[in-house]
N, C-alpha and C positions, 0 to 999 in steps of 0.2 A: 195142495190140491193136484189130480191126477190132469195131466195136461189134456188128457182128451174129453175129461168132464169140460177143463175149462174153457176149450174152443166147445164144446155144444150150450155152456152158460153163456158163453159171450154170444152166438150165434142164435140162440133162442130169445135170450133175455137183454143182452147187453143193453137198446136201446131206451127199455124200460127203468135198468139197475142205476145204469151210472147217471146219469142226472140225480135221480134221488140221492147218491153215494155222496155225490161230489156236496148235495147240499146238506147234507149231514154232517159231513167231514168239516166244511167252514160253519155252522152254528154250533157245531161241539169244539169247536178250536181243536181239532183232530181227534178227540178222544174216542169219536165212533167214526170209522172209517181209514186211520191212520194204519191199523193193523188189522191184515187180510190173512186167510188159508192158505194163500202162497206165498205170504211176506209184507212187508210194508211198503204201502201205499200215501205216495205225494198227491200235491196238485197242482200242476202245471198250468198257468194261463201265459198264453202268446197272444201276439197281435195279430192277427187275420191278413193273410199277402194280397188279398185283394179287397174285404172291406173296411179292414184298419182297424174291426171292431177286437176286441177282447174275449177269447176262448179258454174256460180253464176245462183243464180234462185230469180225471183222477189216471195216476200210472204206478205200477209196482216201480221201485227203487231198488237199486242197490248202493250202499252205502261206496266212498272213494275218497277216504282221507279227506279233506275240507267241502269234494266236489259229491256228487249224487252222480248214478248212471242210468239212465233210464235205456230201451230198446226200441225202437219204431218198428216192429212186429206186425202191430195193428192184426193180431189173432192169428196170423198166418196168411192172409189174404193179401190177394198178389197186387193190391194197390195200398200205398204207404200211408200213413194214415196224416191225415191233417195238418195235427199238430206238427208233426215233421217238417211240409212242407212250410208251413207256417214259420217255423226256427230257420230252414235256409232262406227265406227272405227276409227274418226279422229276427238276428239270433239272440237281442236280448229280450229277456223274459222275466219272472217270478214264479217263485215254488212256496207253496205253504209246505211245508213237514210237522206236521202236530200241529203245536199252535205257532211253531216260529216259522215265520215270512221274508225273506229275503227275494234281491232281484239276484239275476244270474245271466250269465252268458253260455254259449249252446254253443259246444264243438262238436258237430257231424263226424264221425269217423267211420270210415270204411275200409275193405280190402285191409293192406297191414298194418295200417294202424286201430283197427279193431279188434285185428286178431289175436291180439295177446289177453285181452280183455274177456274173451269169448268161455276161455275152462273156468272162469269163475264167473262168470255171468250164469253160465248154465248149472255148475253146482251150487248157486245162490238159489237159484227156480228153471229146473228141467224144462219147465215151459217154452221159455225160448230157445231153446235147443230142439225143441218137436216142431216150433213155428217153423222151422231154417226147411225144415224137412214137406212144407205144406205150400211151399211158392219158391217158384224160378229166381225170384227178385232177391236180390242182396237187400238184407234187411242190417241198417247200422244200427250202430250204437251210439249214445248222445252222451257228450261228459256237460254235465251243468257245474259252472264254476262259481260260487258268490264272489259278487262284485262290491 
């Protein structure tokens, strides 16, 4: 998907899309939802840093030897989204991928220890690569590790 459709889909539609995504993705044990126009897509549930409650949020992936990489982009908008904050206070978590579920542990990486990660993140999906270009803010990279 052309990254400037995909910040005007996230930006018009987001709030609508993903809820239903995400609940399709766990009643189909991934088979709808898993695989997106820009790559495949997880789901992340974290713990809430301040109501303890449980958030799962659908997120493009890139695959990382045993670990998954996700981006805290959150569209390009200059506040980080959620989930993120939610990982540096509570960095373990759980990812569905398909139908298989595993817990994980969340390494925030920034500055250079992100930036090696960065040429293959972006020819994985250009997207995040136009995000970098759409806010001031350092947007990391997150290595989910199964535990």
């Amino acid at each position: 998907m052309d990254p400037e459709r995909a910040v005007a889909f996230d930006r018009k539609f987001g709030r609508w899309f993903y809820p239903v995504h995400r609940r399709l993705y766990r009643l189909t044990g991934g088979f709808i939802g898993h695989r997106s126009p820009a790559g495949p897509m997880l789901l992340l549930t974290t713990t809430g840093r301040r109501t303890g409650e449980l958030r799962t949020t659908p997120l493009l992936y890139m695959p990382d030897g045993d670990a998954v990489i996700v981006v805290g982009s959150n569209g390009g908008r200059d506040q980080p989204p959620g989930w993120l904050l939610n990982l540096e206070a509570h960095p373990v978590a759980r990812i569905q991928v398909g139908p298989r579920r595993n817990p994980v542990k969340a390494s925030v990486l920034r500055g250079p220890d992100a930036a090696p990660l960065w040429p293959r993140l972006v020819d994985h999906y250009a997207g995040w690569g136009h995000y970098r270009t759409l806010t001031d803010r350092e947007i990391p990279v997150v290595r989910l590790t199964p535990t």
